[in-house]
C-alpha positions in Angstrom: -7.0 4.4 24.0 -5.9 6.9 20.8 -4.2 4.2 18.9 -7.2 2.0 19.4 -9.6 4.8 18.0 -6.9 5.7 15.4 -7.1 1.5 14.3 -10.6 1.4 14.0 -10.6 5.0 12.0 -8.1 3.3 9.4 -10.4 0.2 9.6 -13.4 2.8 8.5 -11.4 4.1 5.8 -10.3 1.0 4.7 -14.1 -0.2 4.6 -14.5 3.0 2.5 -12.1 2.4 0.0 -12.6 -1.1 -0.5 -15.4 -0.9 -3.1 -13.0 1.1 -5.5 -9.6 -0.1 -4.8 -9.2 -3.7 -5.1 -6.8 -6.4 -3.6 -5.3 -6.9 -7.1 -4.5 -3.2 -7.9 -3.0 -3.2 -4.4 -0.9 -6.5 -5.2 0.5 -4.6 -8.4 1.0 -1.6 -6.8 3.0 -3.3 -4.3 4.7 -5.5 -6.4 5.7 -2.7 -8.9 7.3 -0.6 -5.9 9.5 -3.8 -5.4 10.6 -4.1 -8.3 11.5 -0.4 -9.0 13.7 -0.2 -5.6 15.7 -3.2 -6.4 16.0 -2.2 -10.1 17.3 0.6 -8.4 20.0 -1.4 -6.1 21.2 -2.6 -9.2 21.7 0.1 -11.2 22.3 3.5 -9.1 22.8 5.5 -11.9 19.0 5.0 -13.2 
């Protein structure tokens, strides 16, 4: 019963956010974060 009211409140916040933060700055953003942590794998030191 909370989880399913805590879904649908991410779901309106997601609906809110939507307008302003796109699916392609959210694919780059992801995207970047992968490539950071396995630039970081390969060099520790960094």
């Amino acid at each position: 019963m909370e989880i399913e009211r805590l879904s649908c409140n991410i779901m309106n916040l997601f609906d809110l956010i939507a307008p302003t933060f796109s699916l392609k700055h959210f694919v780059s953003f992801v995207g970047l974060s992968f490539f950071f942590r396995s630039a970081n794998k390969v060099m520790p030191y960094y």
